[in-house]
N, C-alpha and C positions, 0 to 999 in steps of 0.2 A: 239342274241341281236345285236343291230347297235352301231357299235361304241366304241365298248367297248376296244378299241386299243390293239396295239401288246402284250402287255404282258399278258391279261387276253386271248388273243385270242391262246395264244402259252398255258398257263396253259389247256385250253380248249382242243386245240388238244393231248399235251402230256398224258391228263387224259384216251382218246381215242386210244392211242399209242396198237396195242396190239402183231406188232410184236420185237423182240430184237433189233433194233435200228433205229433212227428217224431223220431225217434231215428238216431243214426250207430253204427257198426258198423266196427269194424277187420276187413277182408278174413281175415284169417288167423287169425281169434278163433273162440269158439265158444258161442250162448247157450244157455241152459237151453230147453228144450220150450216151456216156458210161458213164456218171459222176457218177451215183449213183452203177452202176455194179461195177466201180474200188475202190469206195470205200468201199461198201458189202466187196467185195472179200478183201480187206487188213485189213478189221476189222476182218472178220472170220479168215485168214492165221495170222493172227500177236495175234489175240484173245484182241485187243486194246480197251480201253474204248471208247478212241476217235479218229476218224481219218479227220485232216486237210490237205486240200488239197491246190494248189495255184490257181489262178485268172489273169485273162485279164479286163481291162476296155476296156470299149469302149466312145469314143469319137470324137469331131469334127464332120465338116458338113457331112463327108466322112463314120462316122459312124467306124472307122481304130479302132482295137484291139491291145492295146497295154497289153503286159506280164508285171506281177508285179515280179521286178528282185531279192526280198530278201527269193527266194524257198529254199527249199532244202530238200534231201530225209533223212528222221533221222527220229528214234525211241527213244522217251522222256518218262525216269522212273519217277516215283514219286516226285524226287526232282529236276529234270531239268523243268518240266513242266511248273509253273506258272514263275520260273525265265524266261522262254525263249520266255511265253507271254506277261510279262513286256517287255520286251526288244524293244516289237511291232515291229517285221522283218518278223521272219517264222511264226508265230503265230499270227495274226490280230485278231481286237475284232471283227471280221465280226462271224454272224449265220452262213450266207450262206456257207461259206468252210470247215464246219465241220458235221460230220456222227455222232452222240454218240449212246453209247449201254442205252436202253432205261432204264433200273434198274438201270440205274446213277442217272435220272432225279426222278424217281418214289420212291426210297427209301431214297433220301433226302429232307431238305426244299430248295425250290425255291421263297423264299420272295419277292425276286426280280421280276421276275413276274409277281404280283401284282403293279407294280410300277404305279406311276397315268396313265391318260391317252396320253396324249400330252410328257411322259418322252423323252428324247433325248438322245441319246446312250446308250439304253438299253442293245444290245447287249454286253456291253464291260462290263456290272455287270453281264449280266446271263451267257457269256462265260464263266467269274472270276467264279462263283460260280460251274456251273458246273465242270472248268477244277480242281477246288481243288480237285473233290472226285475222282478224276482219279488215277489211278496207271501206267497206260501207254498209250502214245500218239505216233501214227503212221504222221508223214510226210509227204506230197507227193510233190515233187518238179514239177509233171505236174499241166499244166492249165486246169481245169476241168469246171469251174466256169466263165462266162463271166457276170462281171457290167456292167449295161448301163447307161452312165454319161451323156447321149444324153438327156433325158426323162425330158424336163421342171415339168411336175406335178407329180416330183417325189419325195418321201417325203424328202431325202437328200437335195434337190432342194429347200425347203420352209427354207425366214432364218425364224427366230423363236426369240423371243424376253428372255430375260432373260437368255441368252447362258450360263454366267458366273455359276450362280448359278444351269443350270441345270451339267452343267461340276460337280458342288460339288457335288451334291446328286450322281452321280456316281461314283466320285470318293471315297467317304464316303463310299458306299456299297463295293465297289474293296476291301479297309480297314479293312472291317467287315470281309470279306470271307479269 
């Protein structure tokens, strides 16, 4: 279907997932070489639900990568997890810097998801939901992940009316999870 925005677009692909772990990717972003091999290999050696990695934007006329400075290399049990992605430092509500092992997403619900179409920071309730069912989360204080904040038609780029209230319905589902 056309249009059926990011969250039903992401239920769609997960449904099709069929090997042990799945990553999303912004269209207009760009990963390092090895992005997906380093985090494979730290999912399988650590046997992590989830592995987060760190990020570069990119920005200005010059297109200059800048390092997002709150990395670091740590292994999060059960109970440091969602504390340490509230805290919004090493753990961003971004998709893109996270690997998950796919039986996370598949044998729980993802309501979230389903969120209308036009949602705004979707990410920061599906991360929430997924990162609860975790038992251990992998670190990676490299930059793997390059944003491009360069990209005028890009959806972060569009403002969007009703900010406040789309803030709540996010934050209401973070609550829920």
């Amino acid at each position: 279907k056309e249009r059926m925005g990011i969250g039903i677009s992401r239920i769609r692909g997960i449904e099709r997932v069929s090997s042990p772990y799945f990553y999303f990717m912004d269209a207009d972003d760009t990963l390092a070489p090895d992005c997906l091999e380093t985090l494979l290999n730290a999912a399988r050696e650590t046997h992590a639900d989830c592995v987060n990695c760190s990020f570069s934007y990119i920005k200005g006329k010059k297109g200059k990568a800048h390092y997002y400075p709150f990395a670091k290399n740590a292994v999060l049990g059960r109970k440091n997890i969602l504390k340490t992605y509230f805290d919004d430092a090493s753990i961003r509500g971004f998709c893109w810097t996270k690997l998950y092992k796919t039986s996370i997403a598949k044998k729980r619900p993802l309501l979230v998801l389903g969120a209308p179409l036009d949602m705004q920071f979707e990410d920061v309730a599906l991360n929430c939901s997924l990162l609860s069912y975790c038992d251990k989360v992998v670190l990676l204080k490299r930059s793997l992940y390059y944003y491009d904040k360069t990209n005028s038609g890009s959806a972060m780029s569009v403002t969007r009316k009703n900010r406040t209230f789309r803030h709540l319905v996010v934050f209401a589902l973070v609550r829920y999870f």
